[in-house]
C-alpha positions as CSV (number, residue, x, y, z in Angstrom):
1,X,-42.3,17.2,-51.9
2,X,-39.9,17.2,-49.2
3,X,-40.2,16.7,-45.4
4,X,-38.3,19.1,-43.1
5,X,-38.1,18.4,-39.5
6,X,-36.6,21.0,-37.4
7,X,-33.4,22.6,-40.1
8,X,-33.3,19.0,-41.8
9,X,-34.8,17.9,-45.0
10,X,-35.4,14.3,-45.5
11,X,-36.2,13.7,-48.8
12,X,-35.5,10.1,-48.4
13,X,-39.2,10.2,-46.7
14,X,-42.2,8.7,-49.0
15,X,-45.0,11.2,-48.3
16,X,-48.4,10.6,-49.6
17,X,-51.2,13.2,-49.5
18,X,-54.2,12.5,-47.5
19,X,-57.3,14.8,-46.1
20,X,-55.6,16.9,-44.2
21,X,-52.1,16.2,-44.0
22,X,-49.6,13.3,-45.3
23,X,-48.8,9.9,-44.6
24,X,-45.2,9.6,-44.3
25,X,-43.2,6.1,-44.5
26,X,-39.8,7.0,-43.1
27,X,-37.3,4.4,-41.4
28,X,-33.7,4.7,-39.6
29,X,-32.9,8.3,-38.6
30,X,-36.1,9.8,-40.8
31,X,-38.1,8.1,-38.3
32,X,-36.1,8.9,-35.6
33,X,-36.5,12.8,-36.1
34,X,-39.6,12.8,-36.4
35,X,-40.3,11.2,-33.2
36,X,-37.9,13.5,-31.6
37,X,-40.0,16.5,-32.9
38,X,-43.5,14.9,-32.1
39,X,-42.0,15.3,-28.4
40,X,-39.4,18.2,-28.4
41,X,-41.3,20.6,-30.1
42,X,-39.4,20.7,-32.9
43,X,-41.1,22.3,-36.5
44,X,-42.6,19.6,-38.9
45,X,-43.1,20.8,-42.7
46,X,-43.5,19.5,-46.3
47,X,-42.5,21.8,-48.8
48,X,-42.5,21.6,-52.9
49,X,-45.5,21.1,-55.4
50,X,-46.1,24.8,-55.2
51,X,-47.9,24.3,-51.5
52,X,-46.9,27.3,-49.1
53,X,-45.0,25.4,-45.7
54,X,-47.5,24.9,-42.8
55,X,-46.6,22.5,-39.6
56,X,-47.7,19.5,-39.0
57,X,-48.4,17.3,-35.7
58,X,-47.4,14.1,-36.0
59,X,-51.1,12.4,-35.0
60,X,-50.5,8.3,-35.3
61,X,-47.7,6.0,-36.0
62,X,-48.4,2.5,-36.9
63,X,-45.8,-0.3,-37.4
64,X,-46.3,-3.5,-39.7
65,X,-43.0,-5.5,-40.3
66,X,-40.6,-3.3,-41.6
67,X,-42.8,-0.2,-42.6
68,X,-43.6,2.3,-40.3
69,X,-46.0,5.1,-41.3
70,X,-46.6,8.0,-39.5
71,X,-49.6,10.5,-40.0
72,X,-48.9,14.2,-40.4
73,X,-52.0,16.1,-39.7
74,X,-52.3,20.1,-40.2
75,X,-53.3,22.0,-37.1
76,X,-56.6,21.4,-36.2
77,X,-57.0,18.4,-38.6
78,X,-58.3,15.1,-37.8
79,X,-57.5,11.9,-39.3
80,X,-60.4,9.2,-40.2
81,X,-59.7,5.7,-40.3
């Protein structure tokens, strides 16, 4: 699976599937873009294991040390903690 944010691919971003979206642990310029697009409007997708692209809204971002995950949540989604 790969992450595209806007026309970029990041495949240097860990995704793991969860109910209704990913969890993404990206770092550097990964994280950066995907800040950028939770507030510019840019597109967020994942693409590959077959799964047709859908956006995503970036819904949480928590930091611990020197991992930051963010949540991905499709449209309409909602993420339980």
């Amino acid at each position: 699976m790969h992450l595209i944010v806007g026309t970029k691919t990041l495949p240097e971003v860990a995704l793991r599937p969860i109910p209704g979206g990913y969890e993404a642990e990206a770092k550097g310029e990964a994280l950066r873009r995907l800040i950028d697009a939770s507030f510019g409007g840019a597109t967020i997708e994942v693409t590959g294991a077959g799964l047709p692209l859908a956006g995503l809204d970036v819904t949480d971002i928590r930091m611990a040390g020197a991992t930051t995950t963010v949540t991905l949540m499709h449209a309409g989604a909602r993420a339980l903690h």
